[in-house]
C-alpha positions as CSV (number, residue, x, y, z in Angstrom):
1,X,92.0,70.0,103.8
2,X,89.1,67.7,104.0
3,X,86.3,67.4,101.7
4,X,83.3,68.6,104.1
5,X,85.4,71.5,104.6
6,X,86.4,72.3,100.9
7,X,82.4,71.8,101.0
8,X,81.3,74.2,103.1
9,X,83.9,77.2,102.5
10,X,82.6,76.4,98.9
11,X,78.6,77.2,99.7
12,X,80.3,80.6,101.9
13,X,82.0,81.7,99.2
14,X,79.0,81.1,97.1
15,X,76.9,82.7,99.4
16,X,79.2,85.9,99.7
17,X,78.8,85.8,95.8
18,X,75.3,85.9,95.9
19,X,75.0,88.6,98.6
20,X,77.8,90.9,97.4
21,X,75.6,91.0,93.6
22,X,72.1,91.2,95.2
23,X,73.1,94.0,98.0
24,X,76.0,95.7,95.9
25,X,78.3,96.3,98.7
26,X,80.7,94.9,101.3
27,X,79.2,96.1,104.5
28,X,75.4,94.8,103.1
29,X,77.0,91.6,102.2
30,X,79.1,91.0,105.3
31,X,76.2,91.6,108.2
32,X,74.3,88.4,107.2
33,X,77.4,86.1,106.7
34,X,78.8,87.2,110.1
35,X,75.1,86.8,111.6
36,X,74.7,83.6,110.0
37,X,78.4,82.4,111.3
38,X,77.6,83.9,114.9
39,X,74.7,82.4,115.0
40,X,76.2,79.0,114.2
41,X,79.2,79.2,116.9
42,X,77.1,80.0,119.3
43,X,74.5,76.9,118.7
44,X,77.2,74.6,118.3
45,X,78.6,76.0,121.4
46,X,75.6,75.9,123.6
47,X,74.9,72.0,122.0
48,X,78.6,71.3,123.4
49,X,78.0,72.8,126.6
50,X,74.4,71.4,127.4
51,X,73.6,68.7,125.2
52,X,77.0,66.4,125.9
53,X,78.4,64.2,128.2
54,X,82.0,63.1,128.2
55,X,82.7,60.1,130.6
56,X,86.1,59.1,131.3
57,X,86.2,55.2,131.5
58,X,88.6,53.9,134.9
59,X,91.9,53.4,134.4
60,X,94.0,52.2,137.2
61,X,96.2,55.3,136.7
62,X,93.4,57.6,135.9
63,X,91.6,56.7,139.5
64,X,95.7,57.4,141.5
65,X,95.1,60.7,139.4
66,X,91.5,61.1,140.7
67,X,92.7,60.0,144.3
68,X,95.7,62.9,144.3
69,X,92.5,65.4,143.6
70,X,90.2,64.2,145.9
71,X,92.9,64.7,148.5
72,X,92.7,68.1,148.0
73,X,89.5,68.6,148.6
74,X,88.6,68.7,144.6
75,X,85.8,66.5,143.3
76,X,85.9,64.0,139.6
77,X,83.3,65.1,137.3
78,X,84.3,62.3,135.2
79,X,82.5,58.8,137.0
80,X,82.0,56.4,134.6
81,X,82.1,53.2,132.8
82,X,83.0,51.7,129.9
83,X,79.4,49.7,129.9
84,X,77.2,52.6,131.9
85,X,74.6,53.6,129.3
86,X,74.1,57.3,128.6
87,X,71.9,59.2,131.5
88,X,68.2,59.9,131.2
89,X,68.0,63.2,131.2
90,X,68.1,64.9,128.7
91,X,66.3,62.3,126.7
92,X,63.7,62.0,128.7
93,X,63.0,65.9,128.6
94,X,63.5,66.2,125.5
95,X,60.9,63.1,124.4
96,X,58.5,65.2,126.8
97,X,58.6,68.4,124.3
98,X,55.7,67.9,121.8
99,X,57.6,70.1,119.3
100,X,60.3,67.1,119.2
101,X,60.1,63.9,117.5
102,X,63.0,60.9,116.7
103,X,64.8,61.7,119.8
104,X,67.9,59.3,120.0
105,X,71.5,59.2,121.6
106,X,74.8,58.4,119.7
107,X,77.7,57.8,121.6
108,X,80.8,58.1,120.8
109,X,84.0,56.8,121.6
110,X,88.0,57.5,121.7
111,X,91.3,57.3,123.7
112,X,93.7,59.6,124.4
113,X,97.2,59.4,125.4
114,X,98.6,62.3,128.0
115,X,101.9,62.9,128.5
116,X,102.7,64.0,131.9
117,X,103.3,67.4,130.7
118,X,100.1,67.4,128.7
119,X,98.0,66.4,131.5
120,X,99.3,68.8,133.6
121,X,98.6,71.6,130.8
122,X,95.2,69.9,130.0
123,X,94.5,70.2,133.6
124,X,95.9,73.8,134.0
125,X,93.0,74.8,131.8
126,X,90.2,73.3,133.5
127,X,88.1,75.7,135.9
128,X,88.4,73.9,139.2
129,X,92.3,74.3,139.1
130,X,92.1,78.2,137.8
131,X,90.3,79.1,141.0
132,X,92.8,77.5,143.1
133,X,95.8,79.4,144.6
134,X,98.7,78.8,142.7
135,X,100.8,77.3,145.7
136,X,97.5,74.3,146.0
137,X,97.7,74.1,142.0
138,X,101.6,73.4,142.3
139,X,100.9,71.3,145.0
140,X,98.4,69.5,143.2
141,X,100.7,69.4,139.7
142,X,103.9,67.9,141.7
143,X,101.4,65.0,143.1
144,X,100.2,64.1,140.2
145,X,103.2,64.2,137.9
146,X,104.5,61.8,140.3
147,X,101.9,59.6,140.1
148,X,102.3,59.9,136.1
149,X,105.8,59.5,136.2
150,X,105.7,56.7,138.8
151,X,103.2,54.4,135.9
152,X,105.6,55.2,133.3
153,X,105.0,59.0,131.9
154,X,101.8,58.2,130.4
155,X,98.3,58.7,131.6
156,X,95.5,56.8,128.9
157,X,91.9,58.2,129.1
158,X,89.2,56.5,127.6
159,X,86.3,59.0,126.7
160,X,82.8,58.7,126.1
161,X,80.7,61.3,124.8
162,X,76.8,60.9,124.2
163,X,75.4,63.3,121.9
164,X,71.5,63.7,122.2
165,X,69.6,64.6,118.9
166,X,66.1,65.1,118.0
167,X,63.7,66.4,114.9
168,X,61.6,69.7,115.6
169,X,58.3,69.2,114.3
170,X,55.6,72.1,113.5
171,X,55.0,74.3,116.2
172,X,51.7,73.1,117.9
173,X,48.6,75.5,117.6
């Protein structure tokens, strides 16, 4: 288990400690901590969904991929570049907000390797294939696994995701 983690189920149990003696009971003690923890999912999760941007760098294979879906009539979210800076918005909304100060955008960077079968599950998941009829889907898997298979059985994806952060300041009056 890593340290941050050890860390942090430390200062919960602490805090269920401290609850449970100050409120005497379970169901007093366990409203705040599951507050608290909904609270935090759902931040983090609306800071995913809004406040990143993953870019997948061109690959040779990743663009015959791209190609098989744009036959189909499906659009790539993912156009980028390895050297593209991060976009403008939502830095430049957020640096408009008078409550927020030190606005900045850290980027960071990985690869992943796909299997064909992983991509195809990866891709299974995603919403623009869920809403397809399952023949198109099939249709769509059996193109790209070929592709896939055809490079060598493994599909390389550079990613690229900018996470935009900022200090809140006092409320203005």
């Amino acid at each position: 288990m890593a340290a941050s983690v050890r860390v942090h189920l430390i200062g919960l149990l602490a805090a269920i400690v401290v609850l449970l003696i100050t409120f005497g009971s379970l169901v007093a003690m366990g409203l705040p901590i599951v507050t608290a923890l909904f609270g935090l999912g759902t931040g983090l999760g609306l800071i995913a969904l809004f406040w990143n941007r993953e870019q997948s760098h061109r690959s040779p294979l990743l663009s015959a991929v791209a190609d098989v879906y744009r036959r189909y009539g499906l659009g790539d979210s993912n156009e980028g570049s390895p050297d593209q800076a991060p976009p403008a918005w939502p830095r430049d909304e957020m640096e408009k907000q008078p409550i927020l100060t030190d606005v900045e955008v850290r980027t960071y960077e990985s690869t992943h390797s796909y299997s064909t079968a992983a991509w195809l599950a990866y891709a299974a998941s995603t919403s623009n294939m869920l809403i397809l009829e399952p023949a198109q889907r099939e249709a769509i898997f059996a193109d790209v696994a070929k592709v896939i298979h055809d490079a060598g059985g493994v599909l390389e994806v550079h990613r690229r995701c900018d996470l935009y952060l900022a200090r809140r300041t006092a409320v203005p009056v």
